[in-house]
N, CA and C of each residue as an Amber inpcrd file, in Angstrom:
protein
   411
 -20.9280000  -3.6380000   2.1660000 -21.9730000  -2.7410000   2.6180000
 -22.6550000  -2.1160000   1.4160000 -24.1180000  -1.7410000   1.5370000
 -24.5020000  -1.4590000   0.6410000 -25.2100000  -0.2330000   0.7940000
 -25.2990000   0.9840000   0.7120000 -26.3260000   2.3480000   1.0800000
 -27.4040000   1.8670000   0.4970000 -28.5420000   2.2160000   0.8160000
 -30.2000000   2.2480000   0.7560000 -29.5660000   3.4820000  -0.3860000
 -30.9500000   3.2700000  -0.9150000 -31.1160000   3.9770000  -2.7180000
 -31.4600000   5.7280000  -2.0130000 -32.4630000   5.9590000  -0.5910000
 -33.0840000   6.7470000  -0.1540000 -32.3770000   7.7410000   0.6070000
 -31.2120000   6.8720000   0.8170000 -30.0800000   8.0950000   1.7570000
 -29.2100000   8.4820000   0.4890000 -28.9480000   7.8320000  -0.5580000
 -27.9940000   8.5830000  -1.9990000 -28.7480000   9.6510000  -2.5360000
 -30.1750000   9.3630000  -2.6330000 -31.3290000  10.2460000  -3.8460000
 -30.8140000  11.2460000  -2.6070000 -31.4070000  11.4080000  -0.7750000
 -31.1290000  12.5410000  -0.2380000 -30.1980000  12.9950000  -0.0520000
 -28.8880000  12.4480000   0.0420000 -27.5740000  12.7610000  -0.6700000
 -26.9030000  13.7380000  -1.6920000 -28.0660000  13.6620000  -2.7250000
 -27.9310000  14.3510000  -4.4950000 -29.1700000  15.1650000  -4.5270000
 -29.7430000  15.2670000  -3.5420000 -31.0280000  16.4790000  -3.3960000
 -30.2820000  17.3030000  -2.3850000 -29.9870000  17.0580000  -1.3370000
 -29.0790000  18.1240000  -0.5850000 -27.8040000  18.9330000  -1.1370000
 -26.9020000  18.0590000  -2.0170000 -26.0960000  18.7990000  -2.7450000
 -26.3630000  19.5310000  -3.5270000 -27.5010000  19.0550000  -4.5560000
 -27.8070000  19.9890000  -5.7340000 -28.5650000  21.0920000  -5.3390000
 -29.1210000  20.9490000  -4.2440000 -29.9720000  22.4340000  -3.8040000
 -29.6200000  23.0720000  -2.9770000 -28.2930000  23.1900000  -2.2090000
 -28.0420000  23.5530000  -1.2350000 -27.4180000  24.9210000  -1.4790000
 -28.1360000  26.1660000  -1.0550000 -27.8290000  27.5760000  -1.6690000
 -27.0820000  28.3070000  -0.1180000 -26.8800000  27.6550000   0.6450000
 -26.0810000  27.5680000   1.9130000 -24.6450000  27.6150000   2.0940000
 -24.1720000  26.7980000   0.9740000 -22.4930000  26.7320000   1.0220000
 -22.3360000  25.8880000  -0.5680000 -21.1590000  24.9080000  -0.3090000
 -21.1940000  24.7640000  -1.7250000 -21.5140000  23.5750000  -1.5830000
 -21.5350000  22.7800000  -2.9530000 -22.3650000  21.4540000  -3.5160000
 -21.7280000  20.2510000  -2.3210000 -21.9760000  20.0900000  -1.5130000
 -21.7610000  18.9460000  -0.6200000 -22.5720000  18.6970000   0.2870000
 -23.3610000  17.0230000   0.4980000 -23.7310000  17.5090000   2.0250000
 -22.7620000  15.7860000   2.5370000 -23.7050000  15.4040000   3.8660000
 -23.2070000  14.5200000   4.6800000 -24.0750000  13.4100000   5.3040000
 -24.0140000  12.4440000   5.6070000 -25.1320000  11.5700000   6.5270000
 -24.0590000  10.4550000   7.2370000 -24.6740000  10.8420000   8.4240000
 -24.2680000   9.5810000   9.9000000 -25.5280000   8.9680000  10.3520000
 -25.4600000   7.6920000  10.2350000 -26.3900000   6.9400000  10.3870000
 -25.6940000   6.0040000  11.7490000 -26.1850000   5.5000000  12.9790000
 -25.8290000   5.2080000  13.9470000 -26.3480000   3.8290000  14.1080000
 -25.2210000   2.6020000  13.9120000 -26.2170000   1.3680000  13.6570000
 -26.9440000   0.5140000  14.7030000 -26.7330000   1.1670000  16.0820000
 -27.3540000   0.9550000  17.3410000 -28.3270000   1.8540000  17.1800000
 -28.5830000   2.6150000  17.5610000 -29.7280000   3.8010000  18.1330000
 -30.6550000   3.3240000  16.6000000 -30.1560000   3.4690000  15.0340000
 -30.9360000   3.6440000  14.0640000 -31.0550000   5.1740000  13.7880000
 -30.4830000   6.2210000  14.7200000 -30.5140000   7.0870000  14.1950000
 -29.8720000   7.6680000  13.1640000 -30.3230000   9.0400000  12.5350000
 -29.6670000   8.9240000  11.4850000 -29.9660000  10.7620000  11.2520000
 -28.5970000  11.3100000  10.1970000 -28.1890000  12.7240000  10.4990000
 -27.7990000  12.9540000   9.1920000 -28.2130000  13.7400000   8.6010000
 -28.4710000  14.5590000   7.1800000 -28.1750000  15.6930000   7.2150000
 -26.9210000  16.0820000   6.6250000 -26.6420000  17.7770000   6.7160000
 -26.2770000  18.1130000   5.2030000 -25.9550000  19.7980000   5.1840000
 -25.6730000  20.0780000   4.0770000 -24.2380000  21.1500000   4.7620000
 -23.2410000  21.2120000   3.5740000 -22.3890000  22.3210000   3.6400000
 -22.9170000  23.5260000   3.9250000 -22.0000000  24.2950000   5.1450000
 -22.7340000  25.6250000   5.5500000 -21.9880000  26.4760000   5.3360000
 -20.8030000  26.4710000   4.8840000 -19.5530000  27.5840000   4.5300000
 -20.1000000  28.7250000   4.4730000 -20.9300000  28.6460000   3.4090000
 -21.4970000  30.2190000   2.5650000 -22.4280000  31.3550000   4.2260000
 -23.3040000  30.4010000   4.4950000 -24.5780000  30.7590000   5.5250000
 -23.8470000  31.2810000   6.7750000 -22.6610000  30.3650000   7.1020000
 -22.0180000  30.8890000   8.3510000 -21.0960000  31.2520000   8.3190000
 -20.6450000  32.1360000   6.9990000 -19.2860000  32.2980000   6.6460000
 -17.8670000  31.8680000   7.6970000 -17.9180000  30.5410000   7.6800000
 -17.0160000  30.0820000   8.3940000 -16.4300000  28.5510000   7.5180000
 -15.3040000  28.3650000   6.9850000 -14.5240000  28.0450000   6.4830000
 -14.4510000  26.1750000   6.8060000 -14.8400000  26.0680000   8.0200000
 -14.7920000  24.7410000   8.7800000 -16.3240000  24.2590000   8.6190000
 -17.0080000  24.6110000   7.7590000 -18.9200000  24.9360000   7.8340000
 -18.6050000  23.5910000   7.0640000 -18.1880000  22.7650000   6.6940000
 -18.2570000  21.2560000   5.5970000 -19.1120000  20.6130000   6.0840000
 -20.0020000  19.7910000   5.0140000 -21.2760000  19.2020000   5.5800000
 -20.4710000  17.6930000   6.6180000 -19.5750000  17.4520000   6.3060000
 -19.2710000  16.4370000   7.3060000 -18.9350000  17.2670000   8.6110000
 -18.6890000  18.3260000   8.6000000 -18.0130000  18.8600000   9.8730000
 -19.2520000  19.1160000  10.5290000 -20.2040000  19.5810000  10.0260000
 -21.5140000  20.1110000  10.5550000 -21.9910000  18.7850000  11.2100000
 -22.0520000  17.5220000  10.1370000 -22.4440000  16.0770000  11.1580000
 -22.4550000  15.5550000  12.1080000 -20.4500000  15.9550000  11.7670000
 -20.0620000  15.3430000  13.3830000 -20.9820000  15.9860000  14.6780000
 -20.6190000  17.4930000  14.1070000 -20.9800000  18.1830000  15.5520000
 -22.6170000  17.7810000  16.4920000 -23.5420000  17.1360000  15.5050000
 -24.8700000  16.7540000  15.2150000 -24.8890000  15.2430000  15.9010000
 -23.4500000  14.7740000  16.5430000 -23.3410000  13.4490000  17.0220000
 -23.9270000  13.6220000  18.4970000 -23.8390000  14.1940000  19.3210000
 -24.4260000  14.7470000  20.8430000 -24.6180000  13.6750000  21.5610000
 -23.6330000  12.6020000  21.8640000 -23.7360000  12.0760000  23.2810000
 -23.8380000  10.1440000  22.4720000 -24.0850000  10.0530000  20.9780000
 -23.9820000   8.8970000  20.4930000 -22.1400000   8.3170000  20.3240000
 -22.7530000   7.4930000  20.2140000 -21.1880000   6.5430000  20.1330000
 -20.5730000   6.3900000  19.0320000 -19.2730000   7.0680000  18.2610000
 -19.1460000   7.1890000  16.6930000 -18.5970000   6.0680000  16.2870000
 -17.9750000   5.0860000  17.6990000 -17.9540000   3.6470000  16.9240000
 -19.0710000   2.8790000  16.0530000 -20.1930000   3.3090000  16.9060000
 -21.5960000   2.6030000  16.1690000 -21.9380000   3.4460000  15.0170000
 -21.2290000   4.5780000  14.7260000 -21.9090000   4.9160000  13.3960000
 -20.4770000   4.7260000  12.1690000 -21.6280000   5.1540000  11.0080000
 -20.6670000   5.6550000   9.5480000 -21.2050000   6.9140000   9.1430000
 -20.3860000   7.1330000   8.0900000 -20.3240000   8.3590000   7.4180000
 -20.7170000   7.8040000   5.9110000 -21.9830000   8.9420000   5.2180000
 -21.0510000   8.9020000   3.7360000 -21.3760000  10.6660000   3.4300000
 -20.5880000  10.8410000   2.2990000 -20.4660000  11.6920000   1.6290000
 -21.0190000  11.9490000   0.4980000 -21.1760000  13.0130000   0.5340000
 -21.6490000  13.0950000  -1.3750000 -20.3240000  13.4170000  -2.0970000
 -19.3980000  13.7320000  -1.4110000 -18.2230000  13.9460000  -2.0450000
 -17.3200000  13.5690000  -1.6410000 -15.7420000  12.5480000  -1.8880000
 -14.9060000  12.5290000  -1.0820000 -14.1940000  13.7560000  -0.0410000
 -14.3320000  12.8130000   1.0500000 -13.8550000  13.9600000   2.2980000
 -12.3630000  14.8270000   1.8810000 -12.4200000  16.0750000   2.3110000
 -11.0650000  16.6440000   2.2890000 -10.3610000  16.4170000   3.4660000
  -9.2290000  16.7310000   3.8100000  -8.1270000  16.4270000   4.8020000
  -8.5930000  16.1850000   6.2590000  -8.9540000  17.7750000   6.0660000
  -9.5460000  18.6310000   7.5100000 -10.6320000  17.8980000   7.9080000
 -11.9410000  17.3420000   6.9990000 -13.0760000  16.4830000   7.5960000
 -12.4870000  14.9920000   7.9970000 -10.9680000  14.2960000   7.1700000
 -11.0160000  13.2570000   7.0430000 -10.7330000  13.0900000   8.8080000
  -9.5940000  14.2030000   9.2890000  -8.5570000  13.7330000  10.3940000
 -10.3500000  14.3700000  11.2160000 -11.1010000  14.9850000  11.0450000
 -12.1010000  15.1850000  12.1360000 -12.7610000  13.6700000  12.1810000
 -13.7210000  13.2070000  11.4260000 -14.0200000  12.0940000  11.3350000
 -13.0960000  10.8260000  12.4720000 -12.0220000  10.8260000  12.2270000
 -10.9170000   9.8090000  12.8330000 -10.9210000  10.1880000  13.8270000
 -11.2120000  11.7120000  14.3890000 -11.0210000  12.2070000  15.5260000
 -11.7730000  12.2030000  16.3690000 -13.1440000  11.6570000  15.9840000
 -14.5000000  11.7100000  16.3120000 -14.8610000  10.2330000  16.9480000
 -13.5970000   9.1100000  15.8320000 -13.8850000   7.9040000  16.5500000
 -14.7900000   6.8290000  15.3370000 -15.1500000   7.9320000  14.2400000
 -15.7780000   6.8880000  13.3680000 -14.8220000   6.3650000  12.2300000
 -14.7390000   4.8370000  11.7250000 -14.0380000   4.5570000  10.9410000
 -14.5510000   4.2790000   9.8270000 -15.5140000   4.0780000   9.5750000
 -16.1810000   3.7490000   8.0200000 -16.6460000   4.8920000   7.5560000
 -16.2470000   5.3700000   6.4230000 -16.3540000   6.0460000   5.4100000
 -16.1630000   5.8830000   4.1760000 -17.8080000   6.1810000   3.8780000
 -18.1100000   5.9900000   2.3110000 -18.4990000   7.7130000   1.5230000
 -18.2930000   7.3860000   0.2450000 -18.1100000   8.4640000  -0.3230000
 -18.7620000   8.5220000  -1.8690000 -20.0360000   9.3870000  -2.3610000
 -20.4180000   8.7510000  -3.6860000 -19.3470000   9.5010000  -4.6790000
 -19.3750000  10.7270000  -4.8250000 -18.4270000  12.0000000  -6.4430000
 -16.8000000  11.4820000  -5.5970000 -16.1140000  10.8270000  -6.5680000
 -14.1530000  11.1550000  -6.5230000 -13.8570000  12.8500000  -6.1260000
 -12.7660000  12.7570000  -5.7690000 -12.0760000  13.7960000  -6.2250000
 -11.5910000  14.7220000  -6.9030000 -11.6120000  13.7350000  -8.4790000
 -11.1080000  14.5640000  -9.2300000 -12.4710000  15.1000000  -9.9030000
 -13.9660000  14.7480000  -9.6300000 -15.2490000  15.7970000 -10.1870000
 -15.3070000  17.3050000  -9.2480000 -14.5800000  17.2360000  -8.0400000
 -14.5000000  17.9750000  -7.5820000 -13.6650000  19.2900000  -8.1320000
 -12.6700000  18.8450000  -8.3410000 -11.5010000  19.8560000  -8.7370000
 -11.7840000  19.5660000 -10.3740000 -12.1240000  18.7730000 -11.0140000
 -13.0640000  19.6410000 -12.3650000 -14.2130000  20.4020000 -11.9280000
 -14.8530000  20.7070000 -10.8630000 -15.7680000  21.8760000 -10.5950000
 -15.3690000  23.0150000  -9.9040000 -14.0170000  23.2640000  -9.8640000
 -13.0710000  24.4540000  -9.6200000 -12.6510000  24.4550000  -8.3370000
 -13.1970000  22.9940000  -7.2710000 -12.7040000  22.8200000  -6.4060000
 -10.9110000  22.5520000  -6.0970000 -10.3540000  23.0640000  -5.2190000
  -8.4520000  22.5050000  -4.8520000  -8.0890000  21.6790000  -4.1330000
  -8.2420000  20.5380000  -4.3530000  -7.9780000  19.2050000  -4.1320000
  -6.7690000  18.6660000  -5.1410000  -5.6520000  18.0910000  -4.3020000
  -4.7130000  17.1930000  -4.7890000  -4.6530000  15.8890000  -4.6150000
  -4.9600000  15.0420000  -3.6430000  -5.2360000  13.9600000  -3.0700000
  -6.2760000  13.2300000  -3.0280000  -6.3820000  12.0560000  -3.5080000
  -7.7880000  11.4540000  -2.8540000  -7.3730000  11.1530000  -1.0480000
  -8.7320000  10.8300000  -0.8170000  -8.9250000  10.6370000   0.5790000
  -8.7460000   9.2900000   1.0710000  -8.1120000   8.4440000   0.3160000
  -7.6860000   7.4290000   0.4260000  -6.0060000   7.5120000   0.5590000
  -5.1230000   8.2650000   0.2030000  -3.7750000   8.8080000  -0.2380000
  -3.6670000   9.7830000   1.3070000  -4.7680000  10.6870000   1.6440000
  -4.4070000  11.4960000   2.7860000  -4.5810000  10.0650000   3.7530000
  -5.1310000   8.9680000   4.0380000  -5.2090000   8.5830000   4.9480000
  -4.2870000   7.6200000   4.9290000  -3.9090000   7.2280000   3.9380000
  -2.7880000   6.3170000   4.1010000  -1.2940000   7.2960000   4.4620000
  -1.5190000   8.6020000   4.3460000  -0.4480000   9.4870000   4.5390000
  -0.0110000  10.0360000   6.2780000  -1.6100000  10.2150000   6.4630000
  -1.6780000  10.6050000   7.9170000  -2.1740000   8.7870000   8.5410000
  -1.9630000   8.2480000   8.1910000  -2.0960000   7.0920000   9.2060000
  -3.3770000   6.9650000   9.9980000  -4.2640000   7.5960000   9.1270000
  -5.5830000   7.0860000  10.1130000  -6.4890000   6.3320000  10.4370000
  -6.0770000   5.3020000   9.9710000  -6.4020000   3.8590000   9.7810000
  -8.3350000   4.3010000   9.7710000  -8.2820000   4.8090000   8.3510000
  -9.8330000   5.1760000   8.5350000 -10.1380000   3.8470000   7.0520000
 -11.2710000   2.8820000   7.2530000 -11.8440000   2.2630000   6.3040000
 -12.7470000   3.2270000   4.9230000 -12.2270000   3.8370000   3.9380000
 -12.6940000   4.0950000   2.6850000 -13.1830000   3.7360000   2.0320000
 -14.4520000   3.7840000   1.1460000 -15.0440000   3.4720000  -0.2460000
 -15.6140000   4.1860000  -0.6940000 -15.4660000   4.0590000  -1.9600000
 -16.5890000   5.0970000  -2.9130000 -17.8840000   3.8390000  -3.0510000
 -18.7420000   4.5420000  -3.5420000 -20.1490000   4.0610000  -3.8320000
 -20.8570000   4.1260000  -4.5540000 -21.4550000   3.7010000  -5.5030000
 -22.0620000   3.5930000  -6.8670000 -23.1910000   4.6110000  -6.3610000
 -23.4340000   5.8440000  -7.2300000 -24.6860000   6.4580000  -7.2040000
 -26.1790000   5.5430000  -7.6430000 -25.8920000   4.5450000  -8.3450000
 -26.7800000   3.5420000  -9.0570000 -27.3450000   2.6650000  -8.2850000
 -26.1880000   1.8720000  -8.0200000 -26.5870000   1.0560000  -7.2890000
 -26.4300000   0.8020000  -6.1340000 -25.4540000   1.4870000  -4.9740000
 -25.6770000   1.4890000  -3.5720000 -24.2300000   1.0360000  -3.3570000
 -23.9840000  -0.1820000  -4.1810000 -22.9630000  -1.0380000  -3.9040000
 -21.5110000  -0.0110000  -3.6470000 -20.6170000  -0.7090000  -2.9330000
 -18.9140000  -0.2870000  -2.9400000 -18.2240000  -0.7790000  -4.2300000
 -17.4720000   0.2360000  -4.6930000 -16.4780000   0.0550000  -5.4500000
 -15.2250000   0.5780000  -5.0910000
């Protein structure tokens, strides 16, 4: 699979400007309908703790089918988004920043999201994604 260049650039424009919560956002793209869902982290705005731009996504799913969609991230998912995601029914998840740029930006992360899912068994499909070039690595 390969992301379009246009959902990463809005990807790294939503994170870097997002004065709402902190540097993360999210996109579900639905490969039936074609629709498609762009959020940003809302922690800060709704002082509510569960505000993660993937969490905000899901909720943004309203009546679509999460088999037909994916996820990516601008950041690998943490625990709490990973088991929501799984919980939601979607299995592909892609992800552009690791983990560990995270927790060098003072984020608390121990795990990649590949390690929580092989831990919790959520048979969720993972990749990171070249900011460059679209491609999986």
């Amino acid at each position: 699979m390969k992301i379009k260049k246009y959902i990463i650039k809005r990807l790294l424009n939503l994170k870097n400007h997002n004065t709402y919560g902190n540097p993360f956002s999210a996109y579900i793209y639905n490969t039936k309908t074609k629709k498609e869902i762009f959020t940003s982290n809302l922690v800060k705005a709704l002082k509510d703790p569960t505000a993660h731009a993937e969490m905000i996504a899901l909720r943004e799913l309203k009546g679509m089918n999460p088999e037909d969609c994916y996820i990516v991230s601008s950041g690998e998912p943490c625990p709490m988004c990973l088991c929501a995601i799984a919980c939601a029914g979607i299995s592909k998840v892609y992800y552009l920043d690791s983990w560990e740029i995270a927790v060098n930006k003072g984020f608390s992360l121990d795990r990649s999201s590949k390690e929580v899912n092989e831990f919790l068994d959520l048979g969720l499909d993972i990749r990171q994604i070249d900011t460059i070039t679209g491609e999986q690595f």
